[in-house]
Residue frames relative to the residue before (quaternion, step in Angstrom):
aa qw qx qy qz dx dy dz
X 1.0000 0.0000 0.0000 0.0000 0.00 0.00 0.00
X 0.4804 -0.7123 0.4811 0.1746 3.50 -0.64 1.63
X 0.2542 0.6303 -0.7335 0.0014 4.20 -0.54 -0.29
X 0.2614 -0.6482 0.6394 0.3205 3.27 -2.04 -0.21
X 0.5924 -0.6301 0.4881 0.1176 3.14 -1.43 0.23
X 0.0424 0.7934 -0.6038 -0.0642 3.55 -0.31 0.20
X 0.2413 -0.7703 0.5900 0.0170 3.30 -0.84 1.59
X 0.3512 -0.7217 0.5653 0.1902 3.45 -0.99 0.80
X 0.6193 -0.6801 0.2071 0.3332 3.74 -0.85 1.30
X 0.7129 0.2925 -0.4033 0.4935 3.28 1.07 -0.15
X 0.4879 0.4476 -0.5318 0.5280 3.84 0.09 1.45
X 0.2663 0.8233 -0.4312 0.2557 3.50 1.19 -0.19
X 0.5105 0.7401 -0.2432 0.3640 3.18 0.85 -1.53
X 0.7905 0.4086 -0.1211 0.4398 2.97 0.06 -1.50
X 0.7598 0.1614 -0.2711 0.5685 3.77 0.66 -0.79
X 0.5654 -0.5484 0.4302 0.4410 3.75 0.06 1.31
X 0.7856 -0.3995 0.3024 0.3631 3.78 -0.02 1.01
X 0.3181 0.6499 -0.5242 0.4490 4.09 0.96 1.35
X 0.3415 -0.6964 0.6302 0.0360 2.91 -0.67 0.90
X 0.7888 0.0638 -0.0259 0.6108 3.50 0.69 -0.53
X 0.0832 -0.7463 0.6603 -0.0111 4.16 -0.72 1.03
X 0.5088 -0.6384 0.5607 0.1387 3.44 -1.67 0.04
X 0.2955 0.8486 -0.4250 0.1091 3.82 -0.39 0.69
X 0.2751 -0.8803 0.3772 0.0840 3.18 -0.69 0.48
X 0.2073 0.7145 -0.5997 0.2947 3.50 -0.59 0.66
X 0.3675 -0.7431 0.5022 0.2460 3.40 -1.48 0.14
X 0.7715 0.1181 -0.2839 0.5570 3.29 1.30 0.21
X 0.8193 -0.3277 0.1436 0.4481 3.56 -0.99 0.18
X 0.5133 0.5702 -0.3660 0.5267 3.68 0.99 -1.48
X 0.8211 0.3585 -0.3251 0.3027 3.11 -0.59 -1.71
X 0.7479 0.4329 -0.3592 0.3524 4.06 0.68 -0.58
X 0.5363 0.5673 -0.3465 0.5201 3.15 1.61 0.23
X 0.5410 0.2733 -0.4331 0.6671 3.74 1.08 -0.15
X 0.6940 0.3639 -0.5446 0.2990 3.97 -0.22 -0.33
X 0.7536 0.3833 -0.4165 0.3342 3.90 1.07 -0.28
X 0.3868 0.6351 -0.4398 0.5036 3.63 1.52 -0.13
X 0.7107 0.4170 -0.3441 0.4501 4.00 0.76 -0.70
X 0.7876 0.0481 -0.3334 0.5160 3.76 1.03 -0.06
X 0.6586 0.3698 -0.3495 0.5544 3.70 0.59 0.85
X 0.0657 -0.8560 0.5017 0.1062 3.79 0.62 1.28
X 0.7970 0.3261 -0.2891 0.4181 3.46 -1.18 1.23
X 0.6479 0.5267 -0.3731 0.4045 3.50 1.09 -0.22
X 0.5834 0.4231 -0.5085 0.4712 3.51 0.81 0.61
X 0.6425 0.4209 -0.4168 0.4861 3.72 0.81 0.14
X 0.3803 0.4980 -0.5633 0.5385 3.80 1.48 0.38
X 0.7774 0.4994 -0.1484 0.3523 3.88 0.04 -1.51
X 0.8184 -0.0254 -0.1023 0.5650 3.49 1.05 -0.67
X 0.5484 -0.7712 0.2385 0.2183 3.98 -1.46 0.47
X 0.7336 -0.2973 0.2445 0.5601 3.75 -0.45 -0.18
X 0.6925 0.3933 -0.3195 0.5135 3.68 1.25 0.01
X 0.4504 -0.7279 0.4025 0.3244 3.38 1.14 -0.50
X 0.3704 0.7269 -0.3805 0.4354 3.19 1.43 1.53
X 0.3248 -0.6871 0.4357 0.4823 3.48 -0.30 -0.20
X 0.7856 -0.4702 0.2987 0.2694 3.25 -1.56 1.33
X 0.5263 -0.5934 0.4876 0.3649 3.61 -0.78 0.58
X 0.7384 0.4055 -0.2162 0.4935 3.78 0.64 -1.04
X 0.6463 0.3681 -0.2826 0.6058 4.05 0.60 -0.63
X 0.3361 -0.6691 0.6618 -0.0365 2.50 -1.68 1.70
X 0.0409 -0.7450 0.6654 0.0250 4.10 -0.58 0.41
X 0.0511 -0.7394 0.6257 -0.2430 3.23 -1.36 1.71
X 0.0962 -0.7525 0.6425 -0.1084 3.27 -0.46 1.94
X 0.7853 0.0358 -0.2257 0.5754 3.02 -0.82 1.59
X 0.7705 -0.2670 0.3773 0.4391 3.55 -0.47 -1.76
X 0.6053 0.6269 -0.1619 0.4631 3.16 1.80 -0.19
X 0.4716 -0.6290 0.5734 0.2306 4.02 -0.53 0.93
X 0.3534 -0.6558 0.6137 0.2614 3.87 -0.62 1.40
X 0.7997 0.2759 -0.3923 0.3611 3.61 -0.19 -0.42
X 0.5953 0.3328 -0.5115 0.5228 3.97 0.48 0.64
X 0.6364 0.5108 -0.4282 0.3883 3.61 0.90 0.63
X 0.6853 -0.2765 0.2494 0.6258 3.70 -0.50 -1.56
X 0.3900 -0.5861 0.5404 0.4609 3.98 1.36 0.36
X 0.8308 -0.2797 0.1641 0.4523 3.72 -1.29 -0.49
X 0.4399 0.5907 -0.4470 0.5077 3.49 0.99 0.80
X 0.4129 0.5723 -0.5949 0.3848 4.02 1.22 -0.53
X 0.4341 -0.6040 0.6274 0.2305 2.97 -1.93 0.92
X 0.1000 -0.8426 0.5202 0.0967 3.64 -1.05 0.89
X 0.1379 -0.9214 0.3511 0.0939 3.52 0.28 1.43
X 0.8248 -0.2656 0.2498 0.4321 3.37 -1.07 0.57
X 0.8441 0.1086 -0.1102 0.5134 4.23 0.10 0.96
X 0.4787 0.5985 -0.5104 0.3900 3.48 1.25 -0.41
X 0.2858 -0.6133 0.7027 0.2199 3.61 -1.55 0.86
X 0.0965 -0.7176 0.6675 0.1741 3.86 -1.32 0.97
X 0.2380 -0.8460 0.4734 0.0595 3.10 -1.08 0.54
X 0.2402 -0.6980 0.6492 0.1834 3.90 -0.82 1.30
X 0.0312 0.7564 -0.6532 0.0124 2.26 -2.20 1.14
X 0.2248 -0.7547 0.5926 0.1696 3.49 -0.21 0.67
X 0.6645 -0.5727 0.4307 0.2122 3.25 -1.35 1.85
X 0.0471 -0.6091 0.7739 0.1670 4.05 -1.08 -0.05
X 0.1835 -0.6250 0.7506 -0.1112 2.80 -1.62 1.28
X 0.4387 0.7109 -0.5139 0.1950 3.39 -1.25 0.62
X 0.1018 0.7926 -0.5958 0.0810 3.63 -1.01 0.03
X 0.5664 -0.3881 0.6749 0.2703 3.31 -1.92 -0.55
């Protein structure tokens, strides 16, 4: 099952400067090992030393926040666009 990705500019790196990439898998995990296999290291940008998703990076299948779903269990079907985000933080 095809989806795309949307990479946020400072992961760029990794997909030789795409903004958007192509992967496949049927749930969230698996399209994260299928883009770590052609972009090495960008799933240790996205998830931590436990295999969670980073305190600061947000992940969004379809329109929906993975963790008020199935976290890296969400099912990602055939066309859904997921989307990285990396938290902003700031203030006064």
């Amino acid at each position: 099952m095809s989806v795309s990705v949307r990479i946020p500019t400072i992961l760029r790196t990794y997909t030789g400067g795409e903004s958007e990439v192509t992967a496949t898998g049927d749930t969230l995990a698996a399209v994260l090992d299928d883009l770590d296999a052609s972009f090495a290291g960008i799933k240790g940008r996205i998830l931590d030393d436990n295999g969670d998703l980073r305190r600061f990076v947000n992940v969004y299948v379809g329109n929906d926040d993975v963790r008020f779903l199935q976290n890296l269990d969400t099912p990602t079907p055939a066309g859904t666009q997921i989307s990285v985000i990396p938290a902003v933080a700031g203030g006064a």
